[in-house]
C-alpha positions as a Markdown table, in Angstrom:
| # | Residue | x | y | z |
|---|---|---|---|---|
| 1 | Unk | 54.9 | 132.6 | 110.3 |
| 2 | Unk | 54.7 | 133.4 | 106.6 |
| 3 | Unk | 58.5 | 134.6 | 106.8 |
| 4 | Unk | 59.6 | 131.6 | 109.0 |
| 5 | Unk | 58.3 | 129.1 | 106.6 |
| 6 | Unk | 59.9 | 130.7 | 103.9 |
| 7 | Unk | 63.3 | 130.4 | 105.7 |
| 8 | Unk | 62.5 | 126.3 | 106.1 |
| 9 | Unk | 61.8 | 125.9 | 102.8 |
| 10 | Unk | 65.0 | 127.7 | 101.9 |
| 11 | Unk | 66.9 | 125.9 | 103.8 |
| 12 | Unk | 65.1 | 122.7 | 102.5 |
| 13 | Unk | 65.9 | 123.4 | 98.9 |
| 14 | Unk | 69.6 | 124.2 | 100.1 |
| 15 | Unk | 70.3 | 120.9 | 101.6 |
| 16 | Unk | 68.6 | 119.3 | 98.6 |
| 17 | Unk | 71.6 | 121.0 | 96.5 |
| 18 | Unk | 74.5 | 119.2 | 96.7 |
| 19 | Unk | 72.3 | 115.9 | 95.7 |
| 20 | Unk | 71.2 | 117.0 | 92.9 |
| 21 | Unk | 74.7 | 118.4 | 92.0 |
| 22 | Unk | 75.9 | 114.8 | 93.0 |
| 23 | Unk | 73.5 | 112.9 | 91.5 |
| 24 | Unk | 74.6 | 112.7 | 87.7 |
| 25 | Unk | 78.6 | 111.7 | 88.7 |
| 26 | Unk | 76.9 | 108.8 | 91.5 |
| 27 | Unk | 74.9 | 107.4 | 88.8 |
| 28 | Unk | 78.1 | 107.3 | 86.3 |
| 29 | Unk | 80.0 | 106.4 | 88.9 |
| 30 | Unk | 77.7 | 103.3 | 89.4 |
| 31 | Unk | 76.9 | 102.5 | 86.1 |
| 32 | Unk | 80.8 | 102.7 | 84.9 |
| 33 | Unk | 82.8 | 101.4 | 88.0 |
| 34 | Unk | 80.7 | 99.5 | 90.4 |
| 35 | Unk | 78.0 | 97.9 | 88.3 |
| 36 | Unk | 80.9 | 96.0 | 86.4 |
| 37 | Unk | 83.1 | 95.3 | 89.0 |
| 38 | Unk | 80.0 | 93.4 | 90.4 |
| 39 | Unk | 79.4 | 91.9 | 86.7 |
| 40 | Unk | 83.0 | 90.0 | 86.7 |
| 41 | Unk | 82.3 | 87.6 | 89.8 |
| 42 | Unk | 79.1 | 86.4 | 88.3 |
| 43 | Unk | 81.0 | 85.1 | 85.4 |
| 44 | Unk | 84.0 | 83.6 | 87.9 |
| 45 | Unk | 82.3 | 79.9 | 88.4 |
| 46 | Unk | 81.2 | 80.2 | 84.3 |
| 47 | Unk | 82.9 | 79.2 | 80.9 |
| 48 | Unk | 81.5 | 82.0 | 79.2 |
| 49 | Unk | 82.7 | 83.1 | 75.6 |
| 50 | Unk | 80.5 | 86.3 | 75.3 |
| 51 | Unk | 77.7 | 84.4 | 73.6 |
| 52 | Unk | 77.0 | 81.4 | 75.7 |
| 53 | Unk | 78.0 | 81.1 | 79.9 |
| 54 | Unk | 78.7 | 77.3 | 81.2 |
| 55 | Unk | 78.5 | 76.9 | 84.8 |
| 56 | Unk | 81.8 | 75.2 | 85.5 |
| 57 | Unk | 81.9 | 75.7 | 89.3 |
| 58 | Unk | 85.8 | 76.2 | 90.8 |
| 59 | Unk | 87.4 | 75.1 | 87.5 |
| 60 | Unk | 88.3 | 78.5 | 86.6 |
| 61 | Unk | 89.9 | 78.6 | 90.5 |
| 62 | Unk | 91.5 | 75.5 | 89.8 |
| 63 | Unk | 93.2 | 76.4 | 87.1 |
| 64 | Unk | 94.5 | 79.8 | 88.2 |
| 65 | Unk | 97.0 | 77.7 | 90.4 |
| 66 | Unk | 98.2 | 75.4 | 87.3 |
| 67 | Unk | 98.6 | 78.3 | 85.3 |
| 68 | Unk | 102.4 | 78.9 | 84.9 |
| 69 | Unk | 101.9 | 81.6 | 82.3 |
| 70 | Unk | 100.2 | 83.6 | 84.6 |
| 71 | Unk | 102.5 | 83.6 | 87.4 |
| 72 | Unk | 105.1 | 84.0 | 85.2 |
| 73 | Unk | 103.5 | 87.3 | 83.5 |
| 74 | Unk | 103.1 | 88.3 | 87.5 |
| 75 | Unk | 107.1 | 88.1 | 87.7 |
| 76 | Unk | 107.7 | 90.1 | 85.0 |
| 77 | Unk | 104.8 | 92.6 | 85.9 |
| 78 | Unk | 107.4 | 93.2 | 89.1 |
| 79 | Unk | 110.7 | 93.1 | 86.9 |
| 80 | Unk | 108.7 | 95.7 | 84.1 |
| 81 | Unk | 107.4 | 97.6 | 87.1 |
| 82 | Unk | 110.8 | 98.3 | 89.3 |
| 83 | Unk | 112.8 | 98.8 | 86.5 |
| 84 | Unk | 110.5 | 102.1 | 84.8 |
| 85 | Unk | 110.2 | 103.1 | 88.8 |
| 86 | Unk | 114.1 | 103.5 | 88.9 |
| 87 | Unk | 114.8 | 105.3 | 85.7 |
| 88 | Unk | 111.2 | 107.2 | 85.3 |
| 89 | Unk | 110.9 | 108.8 | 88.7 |
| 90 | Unk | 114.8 | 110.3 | 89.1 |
| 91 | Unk | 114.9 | 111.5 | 85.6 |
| 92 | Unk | 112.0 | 112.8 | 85.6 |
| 93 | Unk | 113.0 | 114.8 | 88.6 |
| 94 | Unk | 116.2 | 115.7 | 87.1 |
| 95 | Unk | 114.5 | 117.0 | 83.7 |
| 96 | Unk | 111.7 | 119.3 | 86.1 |
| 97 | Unk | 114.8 | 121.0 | 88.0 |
| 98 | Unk | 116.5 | 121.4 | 85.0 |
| 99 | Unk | 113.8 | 123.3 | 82.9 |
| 100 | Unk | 112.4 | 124.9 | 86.4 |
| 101 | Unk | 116.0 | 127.1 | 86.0 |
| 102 | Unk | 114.8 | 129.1 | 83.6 |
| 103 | Unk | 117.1 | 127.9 | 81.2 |
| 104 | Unk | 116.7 | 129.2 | 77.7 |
| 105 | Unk | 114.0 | 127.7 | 75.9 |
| 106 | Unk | 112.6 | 125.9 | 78.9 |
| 107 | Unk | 109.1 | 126.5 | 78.0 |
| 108 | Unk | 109.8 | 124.3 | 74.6 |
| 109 | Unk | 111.2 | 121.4 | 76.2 |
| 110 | Unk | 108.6 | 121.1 | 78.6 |
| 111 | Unk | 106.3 | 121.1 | 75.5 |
| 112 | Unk | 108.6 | 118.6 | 73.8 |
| 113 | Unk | 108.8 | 116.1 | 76.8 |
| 114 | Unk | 104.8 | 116.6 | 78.1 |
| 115 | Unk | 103.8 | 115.5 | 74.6 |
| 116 | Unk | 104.1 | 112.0 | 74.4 |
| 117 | Unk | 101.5 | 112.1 | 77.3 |
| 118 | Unk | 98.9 | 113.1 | 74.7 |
| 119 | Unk | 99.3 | 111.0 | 72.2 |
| 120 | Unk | 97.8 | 107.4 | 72.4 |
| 121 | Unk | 100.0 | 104.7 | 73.6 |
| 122 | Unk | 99.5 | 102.5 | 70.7 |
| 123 | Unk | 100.4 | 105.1 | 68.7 |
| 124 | Unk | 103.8 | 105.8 | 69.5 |
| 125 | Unk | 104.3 | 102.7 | 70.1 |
| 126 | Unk | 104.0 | 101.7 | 66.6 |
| 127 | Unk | 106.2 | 104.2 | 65.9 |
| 128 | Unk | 108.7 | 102.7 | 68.3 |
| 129 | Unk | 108.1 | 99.2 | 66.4 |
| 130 | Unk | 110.2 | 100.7 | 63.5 |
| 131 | Unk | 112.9 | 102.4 | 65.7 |
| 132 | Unk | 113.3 | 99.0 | 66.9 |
| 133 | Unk | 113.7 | 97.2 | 63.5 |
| 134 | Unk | 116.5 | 94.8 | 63.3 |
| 135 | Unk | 117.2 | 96.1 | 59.5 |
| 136 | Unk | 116.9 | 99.6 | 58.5 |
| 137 | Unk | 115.8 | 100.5 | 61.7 |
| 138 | Unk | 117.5 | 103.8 | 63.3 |
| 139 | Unk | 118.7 | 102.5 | 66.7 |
| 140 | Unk | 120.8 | 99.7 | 65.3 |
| 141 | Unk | 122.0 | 101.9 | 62.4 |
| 142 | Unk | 123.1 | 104.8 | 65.1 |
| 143 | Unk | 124.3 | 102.0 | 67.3 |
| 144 | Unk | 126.7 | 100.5 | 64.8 |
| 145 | Unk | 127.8 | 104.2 | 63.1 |
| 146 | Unk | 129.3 | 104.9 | 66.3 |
| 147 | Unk | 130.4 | 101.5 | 66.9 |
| 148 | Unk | 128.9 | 100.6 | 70.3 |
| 149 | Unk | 127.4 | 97.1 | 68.4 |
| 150 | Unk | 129.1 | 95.3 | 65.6 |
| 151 | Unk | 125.7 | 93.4 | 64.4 |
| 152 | Unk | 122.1 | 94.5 | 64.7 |
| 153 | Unk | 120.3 | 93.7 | 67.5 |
| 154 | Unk | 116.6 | 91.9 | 67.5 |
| 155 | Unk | 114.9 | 94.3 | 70.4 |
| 156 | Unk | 111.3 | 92.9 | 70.4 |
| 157 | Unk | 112.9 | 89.3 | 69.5 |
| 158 | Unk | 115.2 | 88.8 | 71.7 |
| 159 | Unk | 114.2 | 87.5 | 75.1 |
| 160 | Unk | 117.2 | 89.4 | 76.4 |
| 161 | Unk | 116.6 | 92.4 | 75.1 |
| 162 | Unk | 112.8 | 92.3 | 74.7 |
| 163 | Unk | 112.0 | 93.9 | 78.7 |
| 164 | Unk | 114.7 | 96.6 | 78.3 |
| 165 | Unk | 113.4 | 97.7 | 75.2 |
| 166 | Unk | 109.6 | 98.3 | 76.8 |
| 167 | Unk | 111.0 | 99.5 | 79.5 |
| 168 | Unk | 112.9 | 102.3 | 77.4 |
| 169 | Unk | 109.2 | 102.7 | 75.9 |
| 170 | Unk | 107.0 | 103.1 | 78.4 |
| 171 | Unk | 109.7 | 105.4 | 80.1 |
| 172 | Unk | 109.6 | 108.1 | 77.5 |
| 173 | Unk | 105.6 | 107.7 | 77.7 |
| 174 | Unk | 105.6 | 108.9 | 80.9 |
| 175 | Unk | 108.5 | 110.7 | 81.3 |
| 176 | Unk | 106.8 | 113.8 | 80.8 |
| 177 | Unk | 104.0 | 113.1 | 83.1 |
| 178 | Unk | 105.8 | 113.4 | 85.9 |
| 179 | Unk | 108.2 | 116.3 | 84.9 |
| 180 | Unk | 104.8 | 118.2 | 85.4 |
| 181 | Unk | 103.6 | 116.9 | 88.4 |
| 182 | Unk | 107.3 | 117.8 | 89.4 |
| 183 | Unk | 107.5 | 121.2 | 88.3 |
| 184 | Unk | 104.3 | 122.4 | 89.8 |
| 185 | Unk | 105.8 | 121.0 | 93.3 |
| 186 | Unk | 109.0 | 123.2 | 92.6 |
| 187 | Unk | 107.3 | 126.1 | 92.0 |
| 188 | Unk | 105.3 | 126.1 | 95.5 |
| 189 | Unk | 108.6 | 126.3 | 97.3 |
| 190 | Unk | 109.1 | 130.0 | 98.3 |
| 191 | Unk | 112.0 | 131.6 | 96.5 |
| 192 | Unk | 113.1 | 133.3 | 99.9 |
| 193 | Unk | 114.1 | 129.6 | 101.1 |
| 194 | Unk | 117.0 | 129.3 | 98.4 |
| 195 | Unk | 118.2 | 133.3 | 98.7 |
| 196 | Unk | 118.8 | 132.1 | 102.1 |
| 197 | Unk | 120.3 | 129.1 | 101.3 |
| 198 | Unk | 122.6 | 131.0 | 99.0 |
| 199 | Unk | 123.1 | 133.5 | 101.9 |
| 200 | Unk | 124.1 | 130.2 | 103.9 |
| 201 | Unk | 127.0 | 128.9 | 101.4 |
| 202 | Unk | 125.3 | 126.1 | 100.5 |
| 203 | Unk | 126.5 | 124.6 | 96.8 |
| 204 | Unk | 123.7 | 122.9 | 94.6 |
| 205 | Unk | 124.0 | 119.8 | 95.4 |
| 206 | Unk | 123.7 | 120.9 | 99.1 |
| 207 | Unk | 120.5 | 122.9 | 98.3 |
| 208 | Unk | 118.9 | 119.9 | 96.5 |
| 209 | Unk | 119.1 | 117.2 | 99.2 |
| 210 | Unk | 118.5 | 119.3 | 102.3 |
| 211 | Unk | 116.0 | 122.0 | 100.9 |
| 212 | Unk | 114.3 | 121.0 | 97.4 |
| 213 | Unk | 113.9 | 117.3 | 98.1 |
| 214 | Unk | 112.4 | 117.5 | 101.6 |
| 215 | Unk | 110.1 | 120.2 | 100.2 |
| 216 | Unk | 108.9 | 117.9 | 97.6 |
| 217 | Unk | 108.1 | 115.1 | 99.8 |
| 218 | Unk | 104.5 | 115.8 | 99.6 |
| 219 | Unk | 103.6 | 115.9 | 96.0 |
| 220 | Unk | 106.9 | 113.2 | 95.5 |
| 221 | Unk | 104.7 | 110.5 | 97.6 |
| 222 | Unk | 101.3 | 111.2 | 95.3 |
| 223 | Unk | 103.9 | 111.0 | 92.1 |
| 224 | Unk | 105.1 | 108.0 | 93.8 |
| 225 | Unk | 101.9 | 105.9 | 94.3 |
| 226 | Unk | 100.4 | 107.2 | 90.1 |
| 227 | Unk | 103.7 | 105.8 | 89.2 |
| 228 | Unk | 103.7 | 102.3 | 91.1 |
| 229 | Unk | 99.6 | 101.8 | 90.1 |
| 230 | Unk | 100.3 | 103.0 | 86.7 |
| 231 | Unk | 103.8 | 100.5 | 86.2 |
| 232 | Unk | 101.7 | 97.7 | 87.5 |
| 233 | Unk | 98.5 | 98.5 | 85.1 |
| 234 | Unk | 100.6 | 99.1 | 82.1 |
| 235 | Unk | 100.1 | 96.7 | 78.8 |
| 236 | Unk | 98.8 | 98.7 | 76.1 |
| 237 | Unk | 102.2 | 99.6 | 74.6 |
| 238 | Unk | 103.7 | 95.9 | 74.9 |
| 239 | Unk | 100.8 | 94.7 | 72.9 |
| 240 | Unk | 101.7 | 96.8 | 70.2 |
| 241 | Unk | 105.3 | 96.1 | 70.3 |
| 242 | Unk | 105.6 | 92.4 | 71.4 |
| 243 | Unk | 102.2 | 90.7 | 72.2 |
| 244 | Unk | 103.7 | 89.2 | 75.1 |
| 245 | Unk | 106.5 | 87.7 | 72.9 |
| 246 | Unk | 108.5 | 86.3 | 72.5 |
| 247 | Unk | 108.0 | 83.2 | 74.4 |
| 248 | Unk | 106.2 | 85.2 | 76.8 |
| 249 | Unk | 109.0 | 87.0 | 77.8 |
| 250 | Unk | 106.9 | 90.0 | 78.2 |
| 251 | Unk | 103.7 | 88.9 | 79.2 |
| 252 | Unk | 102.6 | 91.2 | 81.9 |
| 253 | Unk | 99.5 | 90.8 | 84.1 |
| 254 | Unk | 97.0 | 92.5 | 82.1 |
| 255 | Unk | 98.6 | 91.6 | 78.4 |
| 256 | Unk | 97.7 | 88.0 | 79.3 |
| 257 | Unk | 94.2 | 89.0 | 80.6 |
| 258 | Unk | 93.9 | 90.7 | 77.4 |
| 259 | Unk | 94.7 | 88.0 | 75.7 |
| 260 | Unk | 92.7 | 85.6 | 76.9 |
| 261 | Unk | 89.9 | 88.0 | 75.8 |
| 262 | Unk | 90.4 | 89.5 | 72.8 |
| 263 | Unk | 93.0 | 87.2 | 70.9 |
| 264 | Unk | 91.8 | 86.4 | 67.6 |
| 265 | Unk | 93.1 | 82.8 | 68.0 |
| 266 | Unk | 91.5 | 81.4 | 70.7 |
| 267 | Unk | 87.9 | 81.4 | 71.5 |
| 268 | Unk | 87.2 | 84.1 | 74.4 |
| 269 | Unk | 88.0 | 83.0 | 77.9 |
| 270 | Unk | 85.8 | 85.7 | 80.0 |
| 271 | Unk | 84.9 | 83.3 | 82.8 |
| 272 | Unk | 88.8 | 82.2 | 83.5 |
| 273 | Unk | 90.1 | 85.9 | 82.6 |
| 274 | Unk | 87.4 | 87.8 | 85.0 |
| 275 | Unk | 89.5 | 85.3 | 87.8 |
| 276 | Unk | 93.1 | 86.6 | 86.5 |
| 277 | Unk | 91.3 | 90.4 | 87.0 |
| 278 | Unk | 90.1 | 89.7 | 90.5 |
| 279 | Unk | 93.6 | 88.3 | 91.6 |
| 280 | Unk | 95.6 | 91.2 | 89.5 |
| 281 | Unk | 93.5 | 94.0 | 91.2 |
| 282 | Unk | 93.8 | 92.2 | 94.9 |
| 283 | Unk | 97.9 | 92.4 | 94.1 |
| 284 | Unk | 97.5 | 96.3 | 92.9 |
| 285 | Unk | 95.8 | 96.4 | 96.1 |
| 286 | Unk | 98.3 | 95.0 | 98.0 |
| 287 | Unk | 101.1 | 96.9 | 96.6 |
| 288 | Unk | 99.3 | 99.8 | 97.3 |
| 289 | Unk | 98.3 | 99.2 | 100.4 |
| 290 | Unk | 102.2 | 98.6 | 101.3 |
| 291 | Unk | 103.1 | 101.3 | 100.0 |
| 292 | Unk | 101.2 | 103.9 | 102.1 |
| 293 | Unk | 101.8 | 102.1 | 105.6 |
| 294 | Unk | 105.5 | 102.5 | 104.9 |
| 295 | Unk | 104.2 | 106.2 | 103.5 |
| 296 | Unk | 102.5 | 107.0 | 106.5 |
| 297 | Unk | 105.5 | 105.2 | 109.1 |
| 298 | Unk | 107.8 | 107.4 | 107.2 |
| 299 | Unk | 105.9 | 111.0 | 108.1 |
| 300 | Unk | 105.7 | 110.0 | 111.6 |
| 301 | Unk | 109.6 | 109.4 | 111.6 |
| 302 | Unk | 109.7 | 113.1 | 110.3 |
């Protein structure tokens, strides 16, 4: 009996386990994620500045559909988020079968293209600010040394110009990112496929679109969906380089919300910005959500 209860209590204490294990990342997980995601609807129907929370009732609602800005920053949250998709995603790829060749000094340039990804968005994008400069700044002056421009060219100024050049930004950003996430899903494909492959005749090009590529379908869908959430979610660099400027040119989703927030020259819209959030994270969600139904049609196709 002794022995048997021993056994129940043992058995007790290991079911007990994995709760305690658990219990530290539930509570952060409640405290940091779904206690404040519960906060912003109770300021939705309030004018509330951070000090001082008027109930205004569906004003805030009301005025999401007036708000041109914001739809407008929606349209370029799309524009900002195809164009990275199509250069980022394909170069990436090309850069992770290029330095997965063994070529000499490989292991360098993946260093050298992994390590924006470590340093703080705001930081090189300062940095990009002066590469950017209409005078003295080094992409006109190499521009016009080999003659491709005849007169420098306002980047961040110019509403022409002003998406391409955030584009070209947040690309190197995350360039690297990717290459990673690449090259770990070349290096799980068996050697013994491409021997036979060159056993087969097949060229390069041949190899790449009918071995590599369906290989890395897997990991090339998860690279896929950080990539479209992370396009959609970016604003930290274009607040450093344009603000949203100019004339909201570049005012994406969440540069506008964080605007309304922290811009020293208005008073603090939390109640109306919490509204923008809800209605930024339901399109995220959307896109997502699109995303893997065509994801998942696709694999039953194959």
């Amino acid at each position: 009996m002794a022995l048997q209860k021993k056994k129940l209590a043992r058995r007790k204490g290991d079911g007990l386990a994995p709760f305690f294990m658990l219990g530290l990342a539930v509570f952060l997980l409640i405290i940091t994620s779904i206690y404040p995601f519960f906060w912003l609807f109770r300021y939705v129907l309030y004018d509330y500045n951070g000090f001082i929370a008027y109930y205004t009732g569906l004003d805030n609602v009301k005025r999401l559909f007036s708000d041109v800005i914001f739809w407008k920053s929606v349209l370029h949250t799309f524009e900002y988020a195809a164009m990275k998709l199509v250069i980022v995603i394909p170069v990436s790829l090309l850069l992770a079968v290029i330095i997965s060749s063994n070529i000499p000094g490989s292991k360098l340039f993946r260093g050298v293209f992994f390590l924006p990804t470590v340093i703080s968005a705001a930081v090189y994008s300062l940095i990009f600010t002066f590469v950017f400069a209409v005078f003295n700044g080094p992409l006109n002056a190499v521009l016009q040394d080999l003659h491709v421009i005849n007169a420098p060219i306002d980047w961040l100024g110019s509403a022409k110009w002003v998406m391409i050049s955030i584009v070209m930004v947040a690309v190197w950003g995350a360039i690297g990112n990717y290459m990673i996430y690449f090259i770990s899903g070349l290096t799980s494909i068996p050697n013994e496929v491409y021997e036979s492959c060159m056993i087969d005749g097949a060229n390069a090009p041949q190899t790449f679109f009918r071995i590599t590529l369906p290989m890395l379908s897997p990991i090339l869908k998860v690279i896929l969906l950080l990539a479209v959430t992370g396009a959609f979610k970016d604003y930290e660099s274009i607040i450093v380089l344009t603000n949203g400027g100019p004339n909201n040119r570049s005012n994406v989703m969440f540069s506008y919300i964080y605007n309304l927030i922290f811009s020293s020259s208005t008073t603090p819209q939390i109640g109306y910005a919490t509204v923008l959030s809800i209605i930024a994270a339901l399109i995220i969600g959307a896109i997502t959500a699109i995303y893997l139904y065509f994801a998942r049609k696709l694999d039953d196709v194959v």
